[in-house]
DRENPANU-533890 format. One record per atom (N, C-alpha, C): z, y, x; chain. Coordinates in steps of 0.02 Angstrom, whole numbers, plus 50000, padded with zeros to 5 digits. Atoms other than C-alpha are relative to their C-alpha. Layout:
[atom [Z,Y,X],"A"]
...
***
This chain:
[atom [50044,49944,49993],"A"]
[atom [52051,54627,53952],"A"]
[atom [50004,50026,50072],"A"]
[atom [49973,49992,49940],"A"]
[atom [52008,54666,54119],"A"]
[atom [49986,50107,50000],"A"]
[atom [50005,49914,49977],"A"]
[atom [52038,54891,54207],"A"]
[atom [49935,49997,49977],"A"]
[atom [50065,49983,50012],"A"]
[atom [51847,54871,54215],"A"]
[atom [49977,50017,49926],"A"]
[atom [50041,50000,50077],"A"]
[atom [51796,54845,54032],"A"]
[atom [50076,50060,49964],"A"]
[atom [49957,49965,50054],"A"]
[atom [51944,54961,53968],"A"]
[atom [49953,50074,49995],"A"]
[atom [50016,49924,50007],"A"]
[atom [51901,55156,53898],"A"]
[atom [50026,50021,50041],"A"]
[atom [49990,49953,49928],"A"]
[atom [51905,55276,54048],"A"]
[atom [50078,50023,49961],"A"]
[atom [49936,49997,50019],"A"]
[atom [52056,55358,53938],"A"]
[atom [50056,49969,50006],"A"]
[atom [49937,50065,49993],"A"]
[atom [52158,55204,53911],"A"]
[atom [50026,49982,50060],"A"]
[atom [50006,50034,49916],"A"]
[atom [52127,55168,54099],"A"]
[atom [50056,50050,50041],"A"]
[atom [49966,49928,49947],"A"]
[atom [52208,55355,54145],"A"]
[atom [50071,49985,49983],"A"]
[atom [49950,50004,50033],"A"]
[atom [52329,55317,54037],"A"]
[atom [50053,49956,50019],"A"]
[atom [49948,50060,49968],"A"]
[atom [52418,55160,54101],"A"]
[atom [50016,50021,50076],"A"]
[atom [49978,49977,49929],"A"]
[atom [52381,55209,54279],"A"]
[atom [50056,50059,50003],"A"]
[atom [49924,49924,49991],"A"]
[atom [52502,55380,54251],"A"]
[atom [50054,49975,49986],"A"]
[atom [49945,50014,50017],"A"]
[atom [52606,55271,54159],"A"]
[atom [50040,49952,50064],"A"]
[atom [50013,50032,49953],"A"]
[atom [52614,55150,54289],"A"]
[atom [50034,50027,50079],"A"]
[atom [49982,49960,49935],"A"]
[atom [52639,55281,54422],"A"]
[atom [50058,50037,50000],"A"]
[atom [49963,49978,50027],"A"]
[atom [52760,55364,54341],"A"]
[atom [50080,49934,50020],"A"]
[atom [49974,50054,49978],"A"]
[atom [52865,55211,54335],"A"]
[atom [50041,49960,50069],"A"]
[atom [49994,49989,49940],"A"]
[atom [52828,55173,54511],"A"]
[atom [50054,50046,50017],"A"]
[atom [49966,49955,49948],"A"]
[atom [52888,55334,54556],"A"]
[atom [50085,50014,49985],"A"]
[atom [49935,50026,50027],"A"]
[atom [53057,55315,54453],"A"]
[atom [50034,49945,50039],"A"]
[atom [49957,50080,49941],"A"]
[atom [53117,55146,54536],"A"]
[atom [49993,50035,50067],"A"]
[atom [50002,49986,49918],"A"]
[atom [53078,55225,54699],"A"]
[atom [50063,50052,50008],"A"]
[atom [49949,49950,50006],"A"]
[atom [53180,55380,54660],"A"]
[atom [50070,49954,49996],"A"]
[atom [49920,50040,50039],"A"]
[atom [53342,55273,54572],"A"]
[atom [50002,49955,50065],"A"]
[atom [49967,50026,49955],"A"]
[atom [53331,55175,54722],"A"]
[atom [50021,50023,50080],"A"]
[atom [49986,49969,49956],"A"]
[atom [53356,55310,54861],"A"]
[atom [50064,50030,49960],"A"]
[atom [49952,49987,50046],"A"]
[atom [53479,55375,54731],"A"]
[atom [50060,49958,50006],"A"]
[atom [49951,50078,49989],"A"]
[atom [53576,55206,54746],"A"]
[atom [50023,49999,50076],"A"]
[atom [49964,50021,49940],"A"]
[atom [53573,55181,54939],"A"]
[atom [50040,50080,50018],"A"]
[atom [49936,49927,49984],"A"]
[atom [53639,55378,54973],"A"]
[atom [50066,49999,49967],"A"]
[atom [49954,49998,50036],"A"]
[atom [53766,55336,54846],"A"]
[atom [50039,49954,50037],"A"]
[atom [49977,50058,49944],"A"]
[atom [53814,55179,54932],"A"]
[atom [50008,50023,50081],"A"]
[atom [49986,49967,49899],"A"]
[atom [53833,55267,55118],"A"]
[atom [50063,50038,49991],"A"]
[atom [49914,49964,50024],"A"]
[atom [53971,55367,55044],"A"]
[atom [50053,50004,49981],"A"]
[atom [49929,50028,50022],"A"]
[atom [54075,55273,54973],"A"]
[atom [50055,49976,50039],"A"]
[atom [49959,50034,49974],"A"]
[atom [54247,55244,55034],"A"]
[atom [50047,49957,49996],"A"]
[atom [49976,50046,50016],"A"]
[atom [54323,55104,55001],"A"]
[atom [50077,50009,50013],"A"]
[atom [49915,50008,49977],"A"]
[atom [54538,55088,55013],"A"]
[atom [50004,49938,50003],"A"]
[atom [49960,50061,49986],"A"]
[atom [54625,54957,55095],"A"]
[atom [50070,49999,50026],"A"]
[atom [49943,50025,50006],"A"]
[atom [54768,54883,55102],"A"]
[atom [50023,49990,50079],"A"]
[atom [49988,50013,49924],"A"]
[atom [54869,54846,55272],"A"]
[atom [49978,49907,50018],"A"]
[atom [50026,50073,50014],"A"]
[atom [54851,54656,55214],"A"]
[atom [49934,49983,50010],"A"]
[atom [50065,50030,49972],"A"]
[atom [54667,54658,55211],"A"]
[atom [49979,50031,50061],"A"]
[atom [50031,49973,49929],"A"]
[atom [54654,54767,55373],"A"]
[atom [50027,49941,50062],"A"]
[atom [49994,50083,49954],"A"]
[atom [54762,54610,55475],"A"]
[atom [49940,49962,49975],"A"]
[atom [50022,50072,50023],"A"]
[atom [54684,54489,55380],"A"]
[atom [49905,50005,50011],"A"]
[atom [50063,49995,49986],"A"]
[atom [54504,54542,55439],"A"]
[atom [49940,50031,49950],"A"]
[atom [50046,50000,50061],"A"]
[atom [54434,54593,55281],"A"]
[atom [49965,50081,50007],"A"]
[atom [50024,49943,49988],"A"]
[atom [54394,54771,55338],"A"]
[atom [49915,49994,50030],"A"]
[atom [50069,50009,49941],"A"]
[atom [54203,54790,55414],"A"]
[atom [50004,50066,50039],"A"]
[atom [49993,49957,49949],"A"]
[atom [54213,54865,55587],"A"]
[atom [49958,50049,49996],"A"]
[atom [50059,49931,49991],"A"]
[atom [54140,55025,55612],"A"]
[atom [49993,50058,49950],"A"]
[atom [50024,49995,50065],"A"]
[atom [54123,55068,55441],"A"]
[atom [50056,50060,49978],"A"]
[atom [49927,49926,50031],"A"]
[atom [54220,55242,55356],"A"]
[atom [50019,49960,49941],"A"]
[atom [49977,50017,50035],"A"]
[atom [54335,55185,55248],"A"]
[atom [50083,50048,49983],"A"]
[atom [49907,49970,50040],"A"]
[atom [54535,55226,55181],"A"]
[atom [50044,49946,50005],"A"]
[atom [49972,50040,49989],"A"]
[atom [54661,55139,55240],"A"]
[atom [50069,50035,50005],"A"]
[atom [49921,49959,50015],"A"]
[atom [54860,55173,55197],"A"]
[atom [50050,49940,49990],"A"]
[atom [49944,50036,50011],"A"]
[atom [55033,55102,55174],"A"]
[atom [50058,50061,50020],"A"]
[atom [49903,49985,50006],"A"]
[atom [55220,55156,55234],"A"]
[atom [50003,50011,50073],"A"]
[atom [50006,49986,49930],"A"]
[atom [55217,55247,55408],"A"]
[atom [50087,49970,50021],"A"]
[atom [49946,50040,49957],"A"]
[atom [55348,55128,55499],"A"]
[atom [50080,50042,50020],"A"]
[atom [49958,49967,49944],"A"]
[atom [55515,55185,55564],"A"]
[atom [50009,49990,50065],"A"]
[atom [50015,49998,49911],"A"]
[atom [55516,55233,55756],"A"]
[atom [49939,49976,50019],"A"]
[atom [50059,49989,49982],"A"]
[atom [55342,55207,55756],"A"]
[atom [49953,50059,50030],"A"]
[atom [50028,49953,49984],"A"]
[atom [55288,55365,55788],"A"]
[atom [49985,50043,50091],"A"]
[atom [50015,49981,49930],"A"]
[atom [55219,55404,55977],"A"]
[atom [49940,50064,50001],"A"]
[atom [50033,49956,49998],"A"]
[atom [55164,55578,56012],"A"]
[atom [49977,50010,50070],"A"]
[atom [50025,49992,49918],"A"]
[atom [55056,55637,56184],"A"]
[atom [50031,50038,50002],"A"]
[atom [49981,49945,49987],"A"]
[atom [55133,55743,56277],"A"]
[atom [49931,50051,50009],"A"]
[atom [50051,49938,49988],"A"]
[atom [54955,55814,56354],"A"]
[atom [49937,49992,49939],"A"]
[atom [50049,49985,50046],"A"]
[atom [54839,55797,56199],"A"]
[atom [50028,49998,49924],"A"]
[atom [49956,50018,50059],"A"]
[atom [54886,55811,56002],"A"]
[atom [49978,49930,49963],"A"]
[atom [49992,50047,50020],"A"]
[atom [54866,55650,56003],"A"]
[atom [50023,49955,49962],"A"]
[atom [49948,50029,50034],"A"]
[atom [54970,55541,55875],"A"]
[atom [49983,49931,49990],"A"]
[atom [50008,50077,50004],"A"]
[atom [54992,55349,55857],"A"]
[atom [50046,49960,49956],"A"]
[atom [49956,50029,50037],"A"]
[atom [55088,55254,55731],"A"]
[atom [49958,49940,49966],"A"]
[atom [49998,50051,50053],"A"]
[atom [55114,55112,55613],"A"]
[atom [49998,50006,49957],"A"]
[atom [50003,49984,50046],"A"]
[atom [55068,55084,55462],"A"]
[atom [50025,49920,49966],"A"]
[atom [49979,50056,50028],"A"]
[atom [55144,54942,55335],"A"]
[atom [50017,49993,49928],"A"]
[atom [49997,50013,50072],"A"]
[atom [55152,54875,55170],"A"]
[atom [50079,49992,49980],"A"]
[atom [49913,50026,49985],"A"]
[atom [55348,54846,55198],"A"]
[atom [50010,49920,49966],"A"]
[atom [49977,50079,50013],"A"]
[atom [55315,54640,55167],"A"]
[atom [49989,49970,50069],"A"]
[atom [50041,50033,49946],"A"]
[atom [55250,54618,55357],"A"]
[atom [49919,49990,50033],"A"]
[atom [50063,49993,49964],"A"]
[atom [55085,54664,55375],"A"]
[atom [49995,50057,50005],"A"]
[atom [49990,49947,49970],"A"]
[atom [55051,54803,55483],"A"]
[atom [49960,50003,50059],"A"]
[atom [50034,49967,49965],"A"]
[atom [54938,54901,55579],"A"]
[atom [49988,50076,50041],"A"]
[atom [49968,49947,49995],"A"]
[atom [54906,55044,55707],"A"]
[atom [49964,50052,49992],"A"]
[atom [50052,49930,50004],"A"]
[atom [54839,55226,55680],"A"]
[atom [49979,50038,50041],"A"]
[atom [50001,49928,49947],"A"]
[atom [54762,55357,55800],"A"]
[atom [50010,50051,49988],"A"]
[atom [50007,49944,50039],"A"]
[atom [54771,55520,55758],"A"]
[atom [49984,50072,50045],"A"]
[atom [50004,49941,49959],"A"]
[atom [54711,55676,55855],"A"]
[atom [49948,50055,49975],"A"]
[atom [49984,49933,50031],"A"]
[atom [54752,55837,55786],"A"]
[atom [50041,50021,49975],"A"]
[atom [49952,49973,50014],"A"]
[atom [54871,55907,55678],"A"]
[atom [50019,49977,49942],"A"]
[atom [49959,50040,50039],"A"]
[atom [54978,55807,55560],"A"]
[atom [50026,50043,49948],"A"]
[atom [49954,49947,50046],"A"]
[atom [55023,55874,55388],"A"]
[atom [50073,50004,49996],"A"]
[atom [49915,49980,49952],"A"]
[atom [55203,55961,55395],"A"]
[atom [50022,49953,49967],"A"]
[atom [49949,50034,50034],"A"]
[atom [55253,55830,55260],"A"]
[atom [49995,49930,50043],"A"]
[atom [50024,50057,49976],"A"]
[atom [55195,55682,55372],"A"]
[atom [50076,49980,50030],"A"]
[atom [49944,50017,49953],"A"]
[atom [55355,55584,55425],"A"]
[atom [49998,49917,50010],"A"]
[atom [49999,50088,50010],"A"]
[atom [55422,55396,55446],"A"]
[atom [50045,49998,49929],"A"]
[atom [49982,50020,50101],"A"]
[atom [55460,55308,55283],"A"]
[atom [49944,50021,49942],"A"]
[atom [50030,49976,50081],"A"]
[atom [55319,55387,55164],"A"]
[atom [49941,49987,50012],"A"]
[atom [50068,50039,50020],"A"]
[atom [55161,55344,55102],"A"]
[atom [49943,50054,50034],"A"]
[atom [50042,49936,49977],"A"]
[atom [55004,55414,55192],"A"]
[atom [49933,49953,49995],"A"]
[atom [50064,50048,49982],"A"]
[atom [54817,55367,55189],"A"]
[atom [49957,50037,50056],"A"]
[atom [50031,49966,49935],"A"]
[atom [54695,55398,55322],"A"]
[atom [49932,49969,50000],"A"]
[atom [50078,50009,50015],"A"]
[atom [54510,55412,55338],"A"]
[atom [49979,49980,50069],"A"]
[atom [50046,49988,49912],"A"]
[atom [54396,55351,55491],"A"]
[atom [49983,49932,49979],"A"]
[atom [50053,50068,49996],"A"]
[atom [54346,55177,55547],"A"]
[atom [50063,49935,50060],"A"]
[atom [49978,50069,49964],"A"]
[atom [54418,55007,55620],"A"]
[atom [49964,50006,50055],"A"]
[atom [50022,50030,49951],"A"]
[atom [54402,54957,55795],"A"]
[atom [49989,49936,50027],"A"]
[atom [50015,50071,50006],"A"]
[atom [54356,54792,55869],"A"]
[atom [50082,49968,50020],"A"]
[atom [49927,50030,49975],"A"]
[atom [54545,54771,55937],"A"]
[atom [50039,50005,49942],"A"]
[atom [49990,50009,50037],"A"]
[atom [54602,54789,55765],"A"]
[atom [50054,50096,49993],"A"]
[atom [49981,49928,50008],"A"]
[atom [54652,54990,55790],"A"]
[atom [49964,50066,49962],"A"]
[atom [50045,49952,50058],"A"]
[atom [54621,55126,55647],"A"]
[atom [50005,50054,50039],"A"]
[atom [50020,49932,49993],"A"]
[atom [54544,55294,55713],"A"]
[atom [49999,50036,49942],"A"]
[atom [49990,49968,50056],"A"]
[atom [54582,55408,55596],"A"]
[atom [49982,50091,50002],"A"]
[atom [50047,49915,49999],"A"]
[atom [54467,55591,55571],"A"]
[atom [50052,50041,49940],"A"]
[atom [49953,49958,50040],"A"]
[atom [54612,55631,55430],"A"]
[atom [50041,49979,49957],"A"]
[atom [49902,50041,50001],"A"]
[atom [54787,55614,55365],"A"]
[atom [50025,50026,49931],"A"]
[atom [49962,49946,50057],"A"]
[atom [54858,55628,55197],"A"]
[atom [50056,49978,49999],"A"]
[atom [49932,50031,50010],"A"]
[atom [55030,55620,55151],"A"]
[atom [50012,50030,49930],"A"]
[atom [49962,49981,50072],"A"]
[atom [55155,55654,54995],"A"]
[atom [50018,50053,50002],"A"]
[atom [49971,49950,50010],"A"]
[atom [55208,55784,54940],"A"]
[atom [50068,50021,49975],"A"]
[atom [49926,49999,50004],"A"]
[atom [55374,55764,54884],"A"]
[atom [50022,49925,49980],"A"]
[atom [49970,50050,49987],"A"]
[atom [55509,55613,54873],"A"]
[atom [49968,49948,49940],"A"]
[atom [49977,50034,50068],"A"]
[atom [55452,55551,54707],"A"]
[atom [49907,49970,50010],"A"]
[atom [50088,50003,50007],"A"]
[atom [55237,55559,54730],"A"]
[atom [49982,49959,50070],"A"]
[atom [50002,50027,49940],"A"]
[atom [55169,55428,54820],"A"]
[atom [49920,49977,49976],"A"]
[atom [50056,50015,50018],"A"]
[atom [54969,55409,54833],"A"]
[atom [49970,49933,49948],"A"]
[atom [50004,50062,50050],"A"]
[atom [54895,55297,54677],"A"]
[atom [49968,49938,50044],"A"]
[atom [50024,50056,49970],"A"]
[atom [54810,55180,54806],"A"]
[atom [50056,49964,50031],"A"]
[atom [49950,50022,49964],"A"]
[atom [54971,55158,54907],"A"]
[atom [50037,49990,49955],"A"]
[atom [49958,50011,50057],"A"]
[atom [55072,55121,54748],"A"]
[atom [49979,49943,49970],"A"]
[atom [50022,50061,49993],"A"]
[atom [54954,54996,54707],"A"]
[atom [50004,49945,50030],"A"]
[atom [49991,50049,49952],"A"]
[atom [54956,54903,54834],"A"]
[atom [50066,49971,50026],"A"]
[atom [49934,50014,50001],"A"]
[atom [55133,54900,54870],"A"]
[atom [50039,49968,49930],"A"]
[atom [49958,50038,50073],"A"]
[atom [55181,54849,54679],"A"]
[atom [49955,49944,50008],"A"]
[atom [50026,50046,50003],"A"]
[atom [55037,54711,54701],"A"]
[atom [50044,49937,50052],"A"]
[atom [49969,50034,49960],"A"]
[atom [55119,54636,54860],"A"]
[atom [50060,50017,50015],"A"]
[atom [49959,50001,50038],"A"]
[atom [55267,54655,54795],"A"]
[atom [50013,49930,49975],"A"]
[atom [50010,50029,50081],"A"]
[atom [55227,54551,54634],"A"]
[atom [49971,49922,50034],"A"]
[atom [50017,50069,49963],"A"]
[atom [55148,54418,54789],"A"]
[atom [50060,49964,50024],"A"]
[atom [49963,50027,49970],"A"]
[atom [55287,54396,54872],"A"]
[atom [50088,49979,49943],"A"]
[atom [49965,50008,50041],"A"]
[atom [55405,54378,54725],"A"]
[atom [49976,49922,49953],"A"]
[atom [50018,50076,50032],"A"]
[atom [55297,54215,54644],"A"]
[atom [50005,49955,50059],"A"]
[atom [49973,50054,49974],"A"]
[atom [55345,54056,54718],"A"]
[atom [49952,49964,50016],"A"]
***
């Protein structure tokens, strides 16, 4: 049956439905990519060596702030450290501003920003633990996983 020969009604009728439709998928898919721009992904120190990070990109990246890693500026509040899974892979952080008071070496911290092309994390913000026992569920993860790697044969 072709639009032409249908009842003017029937005709209004599909077209709204039609448009309607249209205008749904269009919506759900601006819906989708804003959703997708915001997401931040966590990684591991393992996949930040191992290249698996995409440069540029905001993401979450954490492990086990190094011992004697920690280099402060004298003229800006600059901060710079290591970060590590404690099996050997390990990477470094920027940090400029003000470090939470619990922030030390030895404990679990994650940090927000973006990869550089030299393989250095800029970091816009810093979390740490809060006491000896709490250690972020991403960084707990990851550390019992590679762990559990380096223990199979």
């Amino acid at each position: 049956m072709k639009l032409g020969a249908m009842k003017p009604q029937r005709r209004n009728r599909l077209l709204l439905i039609l448009g309607l439709v249209g205008g749904l998928g269009l919506a759900l898919m601006f819906v989708l990519k804003a959703l997708n721009s915001n997401i931040n992904l966590f990684y591991t120190p393992v996949q930040v060596t191992e290249g698996e990070v995409p440069i540029g990109a905001r993401i979450r990246a954490g492990g086990m702030v190094e011992a004697g890693s920690i280099r402060r500026s004298d003229a800006s509040l600059e901060v710079a450290f290591t970060v590590s899974d404690l099996a050997g892979a390990a990477f470094e952080i920027r940090y400029t501003g003000i470090l939470p008071d619990l922030f030390r070496e030895g404990q679990g911290v994650v940090a927000t920003g973006t990869l550089s092309q030299d393989g250095v994390f800029f970091a816009e913000e810093i979390l740490a633990k809060h006491d000896e026992k709490y250690m972020p569920p991403e960084v707990a993860m990851a550390l019992d996983t590679t762990r559990q790697d380096s223990l199979q044969p």
